[in-house]
N, C-alpha and C positions, 0 to 999 in steps of 0.2 A: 504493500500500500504506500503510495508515496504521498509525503505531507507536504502539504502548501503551506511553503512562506509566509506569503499573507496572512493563512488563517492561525500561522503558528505564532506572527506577531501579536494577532491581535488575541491570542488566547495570553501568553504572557500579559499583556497589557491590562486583561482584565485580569489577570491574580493579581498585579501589582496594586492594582487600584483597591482589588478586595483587602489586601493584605495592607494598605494603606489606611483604609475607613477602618477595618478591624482594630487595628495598634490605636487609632484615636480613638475605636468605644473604648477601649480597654482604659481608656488615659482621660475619660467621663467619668468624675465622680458626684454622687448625689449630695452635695456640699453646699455646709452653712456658711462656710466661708474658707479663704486660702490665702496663701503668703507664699510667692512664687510656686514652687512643687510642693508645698505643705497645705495639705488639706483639712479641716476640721468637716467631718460626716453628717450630715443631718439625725444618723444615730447614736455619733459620740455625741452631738450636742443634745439629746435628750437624756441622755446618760449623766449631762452635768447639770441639768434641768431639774429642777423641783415644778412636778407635775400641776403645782398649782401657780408656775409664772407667768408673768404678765411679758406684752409686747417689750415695754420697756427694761423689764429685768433679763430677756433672751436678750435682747442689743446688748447691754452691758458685760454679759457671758461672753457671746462674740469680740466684744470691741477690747476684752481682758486676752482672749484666745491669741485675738491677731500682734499685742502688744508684748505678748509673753515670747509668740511664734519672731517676731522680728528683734528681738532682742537675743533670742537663743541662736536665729542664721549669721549675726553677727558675731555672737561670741565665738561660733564654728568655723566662723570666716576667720577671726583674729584667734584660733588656735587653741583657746581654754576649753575646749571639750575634749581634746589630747589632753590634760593637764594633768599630773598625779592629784593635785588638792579635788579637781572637780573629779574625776573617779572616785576618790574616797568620800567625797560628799555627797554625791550622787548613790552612793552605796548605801550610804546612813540613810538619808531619805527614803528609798525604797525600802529600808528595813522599819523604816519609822510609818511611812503608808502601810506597810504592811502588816505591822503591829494594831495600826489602827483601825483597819478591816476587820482584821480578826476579833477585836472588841468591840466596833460594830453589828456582825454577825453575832457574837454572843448574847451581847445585851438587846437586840430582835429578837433572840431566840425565845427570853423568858419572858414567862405569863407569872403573873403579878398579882396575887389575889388582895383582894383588899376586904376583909375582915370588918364588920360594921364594929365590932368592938375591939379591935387592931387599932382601926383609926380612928376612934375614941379617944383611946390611951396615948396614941401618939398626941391629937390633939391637945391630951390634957397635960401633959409633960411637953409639950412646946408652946404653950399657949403665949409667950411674949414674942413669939418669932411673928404670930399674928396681930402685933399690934396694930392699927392703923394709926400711917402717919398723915393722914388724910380725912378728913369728912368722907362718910362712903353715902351711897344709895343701894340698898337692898330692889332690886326694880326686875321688871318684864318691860321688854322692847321687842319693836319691828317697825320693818325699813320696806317701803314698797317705792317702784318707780313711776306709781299712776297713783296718779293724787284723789280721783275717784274713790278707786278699791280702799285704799285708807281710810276714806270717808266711810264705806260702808264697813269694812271690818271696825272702828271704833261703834258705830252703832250698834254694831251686832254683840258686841261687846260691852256697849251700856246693859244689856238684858241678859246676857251670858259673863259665863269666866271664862278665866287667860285659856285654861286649856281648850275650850269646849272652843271656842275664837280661832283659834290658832290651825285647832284640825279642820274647821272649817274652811279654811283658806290655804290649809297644804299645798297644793298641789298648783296653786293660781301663780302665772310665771311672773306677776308684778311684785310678787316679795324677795327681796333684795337679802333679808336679814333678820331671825328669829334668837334676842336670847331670853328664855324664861327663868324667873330664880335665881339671878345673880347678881353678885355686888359689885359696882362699878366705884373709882375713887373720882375724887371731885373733877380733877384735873384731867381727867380722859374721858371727861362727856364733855362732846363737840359734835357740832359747831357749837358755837356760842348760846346763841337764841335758846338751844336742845336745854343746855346746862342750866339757863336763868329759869326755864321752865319746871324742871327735875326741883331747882331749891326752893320753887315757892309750890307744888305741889304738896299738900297733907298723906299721911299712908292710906294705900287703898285708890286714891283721887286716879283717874285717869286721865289724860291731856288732852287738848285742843289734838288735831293733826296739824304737824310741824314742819312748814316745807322749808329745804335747804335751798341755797342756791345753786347746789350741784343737780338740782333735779327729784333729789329725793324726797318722800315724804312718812315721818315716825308718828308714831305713837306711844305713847309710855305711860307706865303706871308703874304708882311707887309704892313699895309692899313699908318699907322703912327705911327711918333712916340712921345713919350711925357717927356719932359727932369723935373727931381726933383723938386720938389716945384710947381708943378703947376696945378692947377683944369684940369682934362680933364673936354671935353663936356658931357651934360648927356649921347647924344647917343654911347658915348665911355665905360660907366660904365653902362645903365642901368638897367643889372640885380644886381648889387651891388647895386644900388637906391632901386630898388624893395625891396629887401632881408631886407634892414635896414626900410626901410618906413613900409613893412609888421610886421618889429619884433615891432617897436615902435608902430602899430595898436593895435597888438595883447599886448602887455606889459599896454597898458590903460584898454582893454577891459576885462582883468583880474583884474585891478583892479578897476573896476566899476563892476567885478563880485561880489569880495571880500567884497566889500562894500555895498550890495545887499546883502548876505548874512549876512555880519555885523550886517544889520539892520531888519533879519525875526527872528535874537534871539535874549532871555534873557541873558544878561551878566551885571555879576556884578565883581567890581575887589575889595578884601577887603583886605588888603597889605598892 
């Protein structure tokens, strides 16, 4: 069979070109962003992501990526990624990330029971760590984006309770923000207008609807209130009980990790 020229050129011609487009998919990456041949992934950036960021907090992630990335091609440019010191600190590091994953994962691991009369006792044996430095409000709040719905969930609420209110509007996509049962301190109810309302509020009273100028619009009702310097009751705090009793659980249980570990190795200090 004799092979034509022609059709032999034009067969190379088309591997070349296949084999041209190919190396450039290959050299397409799905990326959040890059610094020359350095790519950050659209997967490694969700990796560095807290699944609850915002627009503005992914930019920040990126615009730290690209600053770290061009600061590190120079230093490799100017030779200190050869360096004995950077080897050996780069060694520590990864044994220090590494150290801290694996305390990461552990402290995931446990489940944390919380004892109603556990945290009692702790309650009552810390009770000054609860002081308030602060005027507090014992209150139930919610935050809708339609100034409407607010109008009607506050009425429906003159004639009902917080709970029976609240499940009636579950599901309604204009509620912004539900918290029931908790104590806020003076200085972190905002906006302004919210706070001057919250302190002339009597316990029990329920507010006007409070529209912000951000668009939003609250309602609030104030169960009590609690003047500077004084222990509220547990049931006034008690997911702040929980949160500190859980960390002080978990801060022993690590280090009864640590020291479990301490003691399955050889360690000698000569120094």
């Amino acid at each position: 069979m004799r092979i034509n020229h022609a059709d032999l050129f034009l067969f190379y011609a088309f591997a070349s070109i296949l084999f041209i487009s190919c190396t450039q998919e290959t050299k397409k990456v799905d990326y959040a962003a890059k610094v020359n041949d350095a790519y950050l992934t659209k997967d490694e950036l969700e990796l560095l992501i807290d699944s609850s960021a915002n627009e503005n907090q992914k930019n920040e992630i990126i615009r730290n990526w690209i600053l770290k990335e061009i600061l590190y091609q120079q230093a490799k440019k100017e030779g200190l990624v050869d360096s004995n010191l950077f080897k050996i600190k780069a060694e520590i590091s990864k044994k220090e990330l590494a150290g801290a994953m694996l305390l990461r994962n552990y402290s995931d691991a446990q489940k944390i029971d919380v004892p109603d009369a556990a945290l009692l006792d702790y309650y009552n044996k810390n009770q000054n760590d609860f002081r308030l430095s602060f005027n507090a409000y014992y209150l139930n709040l919610i935050r809708f984006d339609d100034y409407e719905k607010a109008v009607q969930f506050r009425t429906f609420l003159l004639e009902n309770n917080w709970e029976k209110a609240v499940a009636q509007f579950q599901t309604d996509r204009s509620v912004i923000r539900v918290r029931s049962a908790v104590t806020i301190n003076e200085q972190d109810l905002y906006p302004q207008k919210l706070a001057k309302i919250v302190q002339a509020l009597q316990p029990l009273e329920i507010s006007i609807v409070i529209s912000e100028a951000s668009g939003y619009h609250t309602v609030v009702q104030v169960l009590e209130k609690f003047p500077k310097d004084i222990i509220p009751p547990l049931y006034a705090i008690r997911d702040d009980v929980v949160e500190r009793y859980k960390a002080e659980r978990l801060k022993n249980l690590i280090n009864k990790y640590l020291a479990e570990l301490y003691s399955q190795n050889q360690i000698d200090i000569n120094y």
